[in-house]
N, C-alpha and C positions, 0 to 999 in steps of 0.2 A: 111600446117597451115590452120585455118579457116577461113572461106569469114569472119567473123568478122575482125577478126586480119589486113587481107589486107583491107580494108575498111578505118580500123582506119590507118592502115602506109599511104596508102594517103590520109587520111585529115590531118594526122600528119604531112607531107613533105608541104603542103599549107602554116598549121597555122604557121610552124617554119619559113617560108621564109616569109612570111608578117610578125614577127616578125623581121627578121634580118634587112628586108627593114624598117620597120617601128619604130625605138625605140621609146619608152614613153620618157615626158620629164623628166630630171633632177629638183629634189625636194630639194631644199636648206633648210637648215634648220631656222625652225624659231628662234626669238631673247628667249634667252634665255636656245635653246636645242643645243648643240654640239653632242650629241652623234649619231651615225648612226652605222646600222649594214646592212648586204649582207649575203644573202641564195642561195644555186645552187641547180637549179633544173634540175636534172643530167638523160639525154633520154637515152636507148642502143636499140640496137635492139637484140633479142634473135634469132639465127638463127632455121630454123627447123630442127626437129630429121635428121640424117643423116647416116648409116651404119659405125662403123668403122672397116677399114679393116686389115687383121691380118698382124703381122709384123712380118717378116723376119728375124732370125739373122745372117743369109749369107750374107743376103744382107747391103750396107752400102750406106746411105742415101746420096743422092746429094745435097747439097743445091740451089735450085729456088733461082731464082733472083726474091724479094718481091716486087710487086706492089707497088706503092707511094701512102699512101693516100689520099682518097678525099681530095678535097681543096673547095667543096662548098658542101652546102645541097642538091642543085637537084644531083650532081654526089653521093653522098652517097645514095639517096633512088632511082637513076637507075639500082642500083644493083641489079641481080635475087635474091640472098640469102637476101637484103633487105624486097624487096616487098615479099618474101614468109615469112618472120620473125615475130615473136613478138614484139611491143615494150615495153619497161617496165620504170617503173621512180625510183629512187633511194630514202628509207627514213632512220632514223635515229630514234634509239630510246633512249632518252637522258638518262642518268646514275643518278639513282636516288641518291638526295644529299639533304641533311635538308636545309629547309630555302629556297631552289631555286625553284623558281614560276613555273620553266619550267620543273621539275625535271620529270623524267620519260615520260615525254611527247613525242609523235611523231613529226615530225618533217622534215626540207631540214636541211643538214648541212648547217654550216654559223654558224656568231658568228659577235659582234662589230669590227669596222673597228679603224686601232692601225694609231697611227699619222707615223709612217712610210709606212704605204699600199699611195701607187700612187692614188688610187681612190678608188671606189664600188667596181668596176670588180675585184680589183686587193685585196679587203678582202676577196672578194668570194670566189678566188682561194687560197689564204693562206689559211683561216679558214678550205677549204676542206681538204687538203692537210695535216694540222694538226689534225684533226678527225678524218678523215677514210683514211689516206696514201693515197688517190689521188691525181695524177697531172694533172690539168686541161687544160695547158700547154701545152701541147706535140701536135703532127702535128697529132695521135689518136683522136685529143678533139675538134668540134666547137662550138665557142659561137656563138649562134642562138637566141642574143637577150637579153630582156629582159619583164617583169612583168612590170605595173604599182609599181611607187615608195608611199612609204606611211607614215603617221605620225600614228606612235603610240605613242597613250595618256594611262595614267592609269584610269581606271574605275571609278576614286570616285576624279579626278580632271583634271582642265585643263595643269597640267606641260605635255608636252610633252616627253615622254621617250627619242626615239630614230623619224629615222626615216629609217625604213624597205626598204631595194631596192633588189627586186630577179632578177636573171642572169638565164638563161636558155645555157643550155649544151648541145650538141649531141656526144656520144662516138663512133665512125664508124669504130671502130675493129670488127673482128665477136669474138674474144675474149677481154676479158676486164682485166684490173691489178686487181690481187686479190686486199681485200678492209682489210685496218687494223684500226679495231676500238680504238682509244685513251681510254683506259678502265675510265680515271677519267671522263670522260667527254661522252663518248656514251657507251650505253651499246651492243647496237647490230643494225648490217646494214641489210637493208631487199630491195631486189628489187619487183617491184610488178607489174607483166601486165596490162597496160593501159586495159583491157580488165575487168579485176577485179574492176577498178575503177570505171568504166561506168556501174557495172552489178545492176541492181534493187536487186539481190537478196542476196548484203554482205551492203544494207544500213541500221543502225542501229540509236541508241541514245546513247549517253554518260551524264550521271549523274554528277549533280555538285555540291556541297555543297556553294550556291553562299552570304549563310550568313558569309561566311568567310572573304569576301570581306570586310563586313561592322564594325568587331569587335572592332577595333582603332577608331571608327567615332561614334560608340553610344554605347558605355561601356561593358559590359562581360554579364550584365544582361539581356537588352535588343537584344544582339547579341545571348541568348541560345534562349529569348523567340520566336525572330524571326523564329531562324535554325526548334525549335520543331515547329511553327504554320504552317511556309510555306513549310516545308520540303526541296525538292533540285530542280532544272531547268535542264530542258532535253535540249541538243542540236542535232543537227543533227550531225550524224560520218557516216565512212565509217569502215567496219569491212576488216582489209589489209589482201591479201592469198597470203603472198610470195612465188615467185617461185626457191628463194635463200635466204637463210640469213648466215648473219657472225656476229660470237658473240665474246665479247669481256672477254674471259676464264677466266681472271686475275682479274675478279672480286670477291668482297670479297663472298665467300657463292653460286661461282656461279657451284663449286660440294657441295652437301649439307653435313653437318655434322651428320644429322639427317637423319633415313630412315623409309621402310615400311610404315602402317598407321600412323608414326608420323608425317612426312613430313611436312613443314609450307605452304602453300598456301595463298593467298591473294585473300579477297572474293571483291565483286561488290564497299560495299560502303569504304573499305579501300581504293581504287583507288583515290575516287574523296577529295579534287578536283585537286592535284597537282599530278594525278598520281599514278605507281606503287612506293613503298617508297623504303629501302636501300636494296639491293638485300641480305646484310648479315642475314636481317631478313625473308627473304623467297623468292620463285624462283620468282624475278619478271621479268627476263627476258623471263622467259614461259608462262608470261600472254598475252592474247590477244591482237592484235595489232589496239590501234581506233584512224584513222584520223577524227578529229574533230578541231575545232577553227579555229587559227590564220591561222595555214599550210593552212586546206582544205577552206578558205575563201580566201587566193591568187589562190588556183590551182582552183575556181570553175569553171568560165566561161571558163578558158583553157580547162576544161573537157566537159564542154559543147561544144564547137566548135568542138570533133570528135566525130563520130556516137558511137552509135542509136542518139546524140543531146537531150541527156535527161536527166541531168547530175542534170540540173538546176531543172527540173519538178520533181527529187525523194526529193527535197531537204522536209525536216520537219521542220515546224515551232515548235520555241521553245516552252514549255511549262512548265506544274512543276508536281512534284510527286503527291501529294496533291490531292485527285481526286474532292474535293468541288472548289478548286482553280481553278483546270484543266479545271472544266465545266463552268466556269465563263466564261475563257479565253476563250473558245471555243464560246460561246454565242455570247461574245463582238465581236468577230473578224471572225465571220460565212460570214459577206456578204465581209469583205474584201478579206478572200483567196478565195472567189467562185470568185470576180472581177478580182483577182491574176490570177487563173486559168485560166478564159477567154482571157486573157490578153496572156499567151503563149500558149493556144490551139489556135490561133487567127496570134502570133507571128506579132501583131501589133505596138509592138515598133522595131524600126528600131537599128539592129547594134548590136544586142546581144552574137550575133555569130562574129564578125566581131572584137571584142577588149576583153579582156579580162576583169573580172572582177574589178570595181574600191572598191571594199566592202571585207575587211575581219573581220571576227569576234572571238571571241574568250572571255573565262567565264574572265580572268584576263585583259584583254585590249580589246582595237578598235584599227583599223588600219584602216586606209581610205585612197585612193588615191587623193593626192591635184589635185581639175577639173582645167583646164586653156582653155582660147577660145582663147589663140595664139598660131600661128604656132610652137615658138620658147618659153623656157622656161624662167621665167619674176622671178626676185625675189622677193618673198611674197606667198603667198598660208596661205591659214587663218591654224587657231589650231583649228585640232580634238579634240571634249571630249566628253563625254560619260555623259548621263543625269539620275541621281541618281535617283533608284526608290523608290518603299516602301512608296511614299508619303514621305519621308525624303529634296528632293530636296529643295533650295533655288529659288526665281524666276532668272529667268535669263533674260540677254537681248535681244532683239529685235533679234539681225543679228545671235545666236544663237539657236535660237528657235527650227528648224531644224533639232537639233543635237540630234534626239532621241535614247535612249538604255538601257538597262538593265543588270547589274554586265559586264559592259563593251561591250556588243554586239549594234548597231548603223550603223547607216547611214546617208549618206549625204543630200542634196540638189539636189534635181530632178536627181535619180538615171539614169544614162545610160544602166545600163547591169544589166545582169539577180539576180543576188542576190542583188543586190542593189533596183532593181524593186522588186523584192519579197517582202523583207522584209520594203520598203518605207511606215511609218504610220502602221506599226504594231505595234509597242512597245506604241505607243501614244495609244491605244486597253489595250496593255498588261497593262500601268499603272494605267490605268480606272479602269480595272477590280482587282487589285491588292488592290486601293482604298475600291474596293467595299466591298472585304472579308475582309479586314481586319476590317471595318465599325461592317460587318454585325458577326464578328466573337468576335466583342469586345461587340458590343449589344447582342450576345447570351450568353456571357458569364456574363455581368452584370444581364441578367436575370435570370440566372439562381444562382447565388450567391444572390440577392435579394431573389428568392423564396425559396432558404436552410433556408434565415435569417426569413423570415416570417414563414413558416414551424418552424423553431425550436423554435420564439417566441410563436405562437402556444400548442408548447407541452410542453414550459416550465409554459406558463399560466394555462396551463389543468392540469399539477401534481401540482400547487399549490393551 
């Protein structure tokens, strides 16, 4: 295997055992939200290539008396076929369905946690288990932890949806249980080398159509003029290069009816913003795989804590399609990413490496990790919400202020960790500059409707 790969398996064996040592606190939910849901972020290791040797049918196989599974994290990555292995993380790519926000999107399996789940831990592992036929369970599986817990708000208020808690997993089989995709519900499982995740050269953008967000909140008319002036917002993605996938066949359409040059395909802006749509209308399970949002805003800083440690520095600030927009955005916000910059070439804030990310993002929600300065978990932790852009916004109060973001992306109060750091006082840029074109897009447009109207008074005084 490559000196990458062993690099990453042990900074990998660190960061899971200061997880297992360290759990985040417990997030209660605030008055008003009942709901909570649980994600597993499911490790394996892939062992290296290895000759198979030819079998015998003379011969008749004895059974070995099988090893006992690890029972801790350091004995699973003492292992030789560990340290020479791949590791890889497990995603999900959800089964496209009308009307579901999350539809087609990438993903950890999980789902809301039902009034008979014991706890977090214990939806994590149903929800897998009904997904993709894993048991998380088994003396095969350790829990190695968990993610900061978090409140997600919807974009365009402060009800609180849920509140997001992730589970980290280690599989320490060198083989693993095939994976069976629940068809209504995932359309296809992908494992994918932590090696892939970390590479500069699969990061990408994902386009969003984030006027869609606004169409209930300022009528159909004003929601088309918006989508044509501002066009869509680019976020940061990761382009996934599975080194496995399992699809989930019993999907409608997913051998096509249709062949040759008819074939249906889904181009770029069909995608956004919810995704590939019903796979009976065209392969979407063959489209591209982009980690982007909610997912890659919990995994950020986990990615950033193994090498190269640059997980955080490829990240791309948002922006928009729009290229008069675009240069705005760029102008207003020129000295904050150079400070941004200096700031991790410098790795002057302390701890970024050391906890994972408190900040996840994504075009339909925010997710924040509730901050606490005690040792032990206190009930309270304020509500996240996400601060309306477009110059549409309300004022808001005082102890809010803080709360800045755009069609749901935001951040806290003196971020701790690397995306959180990143992106702190960006979006307060981004609304400036949002201000500005739309100012200056509404004054080029009155002048230019005044000068047709003098023009044509003009020419209708000269032919009479």
């Amino acid at each position: 295997m490559s000196e990458d790969s062993k690099a990453i398996t042990k900074a990998l064996e660190s960061v899971l055992v200061q997880l297992r040592q360290n759990p985040y606190p417990h997030v209660p939910n605030p008055e008003g939200s009942r709901k909570r849901a649980s994600v597993a972020a499911i490790i394996r290791v892939r062992p290296a290539f290895t000759p198979v040797p030819p079998s015998h049918g003379s011969v008749i196989a004895v059974d070995q008396p099988q090893a006992s599974p690890p029972s801790s994290i350091e004995e699973f990555f003492s292992q030789d076929w560990v340290q020479d292995g791949d590791p890889e993380l497990l995603f999900i790519k959800r089964a496209g369905r009308a009307g579901d926000k999350w539809s087609g999107h990438t993903a950890l399996p999980g789902g809301k946690r039902d009034p008979e789940d014991a706890d977090d831990l214990a939806a994590a592992i149903r929800e897998t288990r009904e997904e993709i036929g894993l048991d998380l369970e088994t003396a095969h599986c350790l829990h190695a932890g968990n993610l900061p817990e978090r409140l997600v708000s919807s974009s365009w208020s402060k009800e609180v949806l849920m509140v997001l808690c992730p589970y980290v997993f280690l599989l320490t089989g060198k083989t693993v249980p095939a994976v069976q995709p629940q068809p209504t519900e995932v359309a296809s499982v992908h494992w994918v080398s932590l090696r892939a995740l970390l590479s500069p050269t699969l990061r990408t953008r994902e386009s969003v159509d984030i006027s869609s967000r606004m169409a209930r909140h300022v009528g159909p008319v004003v929601h088309k003029l918006i989508r044509w002036t501002m066009g869509k917002m680019m976020f940061s993605a990761v382009r996934l290069l599975p080194t496995e996938s399992v699809y989930a066949s019993s999907i409608p359409g997913f051998i096509p009816t249709e062949g040759g040059d008819h074939l249906s395909t889904v181009s770029g802006w069909a995608q956004a913003p919810f995704g590939v749509p019903s796979s009976s209308q065209s392969l979407g399970y063959q489209q591209p795989i982009l980690l982007w949002g909610l997912t890659l805003g919990v995994l950020a800083d986990f990615l950033d804590m193994l090498p190269p440690y640059n997980a955080v520095k490829l990240w791309k600030y948002p922006t928009f399609t729009v290229p008069d927009l675009r240069l705005i955005v760029w102008a207003l916000t020129r000295s904050f990413r150079k400070n941004s910059a200096e700031t991790f070439s410098s790795g002057s804030w302390p701890g970024h490496r050391r906890r994972p990310s408190q900040t996840a993002i994504d075009a339909n929600t925010q997710a924040l990790a509730v901050p606490t300065s005690e040792p032990e978990p206190v009930g309270g932790g304020g509500v996240v919400t996400a601060e309306v852009p477009l110059g549409l916004r309300k004022p808001r109060p005082s102890f809010d202020k803080n709360r800045v973001g755009i069609g749901g992306l935001g951040v806290g109060k003196d971020p701790q960790h690397a995306v959180g750091k990143l992106l702190h006082g960006y979006y307060e840029r981004v609304n400036v500059a949002i201000a500005i074109f739309l100012t200056y897009r509404a004054l080029t447009t009155v002048g230019i409707v005044y000068w047709a109207y003098k023009f044509w008074k003009r020419r209708t005084g000269a032919n009479l």
